[in-house]
N, C-alpha and C positions, 0 to 999 in steps of 0.2 A: 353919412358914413357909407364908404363904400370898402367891396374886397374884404382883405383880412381886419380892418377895422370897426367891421358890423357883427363879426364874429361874436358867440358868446359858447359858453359852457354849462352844462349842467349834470349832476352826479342823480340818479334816478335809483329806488331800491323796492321791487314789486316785488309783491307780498301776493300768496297763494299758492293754487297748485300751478307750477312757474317750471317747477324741475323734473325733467322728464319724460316732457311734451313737446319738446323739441323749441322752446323758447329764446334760448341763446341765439342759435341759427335764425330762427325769426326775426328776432329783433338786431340781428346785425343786416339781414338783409333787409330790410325795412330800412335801418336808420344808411344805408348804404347809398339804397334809391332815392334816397334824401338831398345825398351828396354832403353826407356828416362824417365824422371822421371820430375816433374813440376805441371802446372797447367794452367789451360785455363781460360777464363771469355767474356764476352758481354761487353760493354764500352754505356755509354749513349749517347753517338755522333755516335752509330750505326757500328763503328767498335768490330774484336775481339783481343783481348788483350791475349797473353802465353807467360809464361816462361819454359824452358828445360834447362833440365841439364843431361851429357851424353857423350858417344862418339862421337869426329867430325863427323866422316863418316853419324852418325845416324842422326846427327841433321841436317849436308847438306842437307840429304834425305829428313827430314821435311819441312825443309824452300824448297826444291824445289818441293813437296807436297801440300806445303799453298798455293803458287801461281795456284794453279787449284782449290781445295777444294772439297768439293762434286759436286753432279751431280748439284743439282737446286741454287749453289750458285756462285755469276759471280763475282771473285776477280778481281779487279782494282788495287790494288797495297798492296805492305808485304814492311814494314820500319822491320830492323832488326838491333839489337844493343847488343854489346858485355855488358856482365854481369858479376857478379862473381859469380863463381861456388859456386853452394847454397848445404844444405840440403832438401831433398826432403822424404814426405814415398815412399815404393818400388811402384808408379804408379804416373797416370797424375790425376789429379783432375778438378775437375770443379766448379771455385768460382761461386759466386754472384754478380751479375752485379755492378759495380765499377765507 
């Protein structure tokens, strides 16, 4: 498989202190330089909530990314769950808390 049919997606939801510390912004430019495509958000129970869509290789590199996060943010735990490859614009976004 090559191109758009290597693609896969994944919905990601990290747990800790995530909100705050500048996390969203982190993890969209991370998953960016990736060359992934999705979107990011805050959640009201204090977790953060993404979805990516993209190359395996790229997206392992994320999810094993999230599990650190930035400098001032102390991940406890990344639940990660298989999606369906979405449409995305060519970047990561950053909703509105959800």
């Amino acid at each position: 498989m090559t191109g758009a049919d290597a693609r896969i997606a994944r919905r990601l939801a990290i747990r800790g202190r995530v909100q705050g510390v500048g996390y969203r912004v982190w993890l969209r430019d991370v998953a960016t330089a990736r060359g992934l495509h999705g979107w990011v958000r805050n959640r009201r129970d204090g977790s953060v909530e993404a979805a990516v869509c993209g190359e395996p290789a790229a997206i392992e590199s994320l999810i094993a990314a999230a599990h650190v996060g930035p400098a001032l943010a102390r991940v406890t735990h990344v639940d990660v769950d298989v999606v369906a490859v979405f449409e995305t614009p060519a970047d990561v976004e950053i909703r509105a808390t959800a």
